[in-house]
C-alpha positions as MATLAB code, in Angstrom:
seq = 'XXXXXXXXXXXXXXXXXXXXXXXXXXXXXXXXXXXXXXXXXXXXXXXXXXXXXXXXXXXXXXXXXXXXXXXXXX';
ca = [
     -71.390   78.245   26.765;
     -69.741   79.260   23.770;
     -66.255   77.012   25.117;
     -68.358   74.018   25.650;
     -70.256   74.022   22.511;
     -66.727   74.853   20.700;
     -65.345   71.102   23.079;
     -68.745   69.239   22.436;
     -68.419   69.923   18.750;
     -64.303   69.174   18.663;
     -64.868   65.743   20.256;
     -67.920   65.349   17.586;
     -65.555   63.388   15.324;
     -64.492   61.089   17.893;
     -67.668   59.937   17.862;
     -68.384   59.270   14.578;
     -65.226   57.871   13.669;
     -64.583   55.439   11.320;
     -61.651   53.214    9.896;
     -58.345   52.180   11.960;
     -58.445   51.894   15.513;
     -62.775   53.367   15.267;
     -63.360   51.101   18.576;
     -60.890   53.071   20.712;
     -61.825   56.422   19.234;
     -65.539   55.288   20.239;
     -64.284   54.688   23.481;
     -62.947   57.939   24.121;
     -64.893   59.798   22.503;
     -68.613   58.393   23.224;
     -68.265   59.493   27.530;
     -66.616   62.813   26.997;
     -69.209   64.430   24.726;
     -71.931   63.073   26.444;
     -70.292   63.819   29.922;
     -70.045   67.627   28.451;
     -73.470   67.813   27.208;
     -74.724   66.371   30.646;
     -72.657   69.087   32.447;
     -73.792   71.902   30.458;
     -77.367   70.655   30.506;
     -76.697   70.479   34.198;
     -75.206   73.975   34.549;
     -78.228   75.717   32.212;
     -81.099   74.184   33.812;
     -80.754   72.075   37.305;
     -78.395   74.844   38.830;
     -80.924   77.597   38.111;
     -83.687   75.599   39.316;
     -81.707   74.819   42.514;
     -81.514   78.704   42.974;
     -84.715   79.251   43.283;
     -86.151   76.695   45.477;
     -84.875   78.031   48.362;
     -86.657   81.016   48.207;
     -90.332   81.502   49.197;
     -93.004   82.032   46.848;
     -94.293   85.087   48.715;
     -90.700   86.817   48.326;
     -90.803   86.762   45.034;
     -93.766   88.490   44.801;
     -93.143   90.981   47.055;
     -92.629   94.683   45.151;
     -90.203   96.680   45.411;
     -90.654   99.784   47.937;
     -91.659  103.549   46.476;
     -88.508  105.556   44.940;
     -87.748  108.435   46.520;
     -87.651  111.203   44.289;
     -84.029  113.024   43.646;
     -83.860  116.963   45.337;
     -84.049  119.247   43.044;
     -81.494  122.025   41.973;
     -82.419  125.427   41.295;
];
């Protein structure tokens, strides 16, 4: 996360450029930071939601068997 913020906020300027040649700085600029927040959005939230679709409700609350406690040493 910390590499995409670091890319989202180095193409920042690109964005908001202004002066010579702003329109093809805009042009660049405008679909890769929103293409980067879209895939990081994508990786923090759909993917985990994706992950646990798939499992059944009742699994999840299933708990988890007795421990068995360690032998002792005298």
């Amino acid at each position: 996360m910390m590499t995409s913020f670091a890319f989202i906020l180095g193409v920042y300027p690109l964005v908001v450029a202004q002066g010579a040649a702003e329109i093809s700085r805009h042009g660049v600029g405008t679909p890769v930071f929103a293409g980067m927040i879209a895939a990081s959005g994508i990786g923090l939230f759909l993917i985990r939601c994706l992950c646990d679709i798939p499992e059944p409700p009742r699994a999840r609350q299933r708990p988890l068997p007795p421990r068995k406690a360690a032998p002792q040493r005298d």
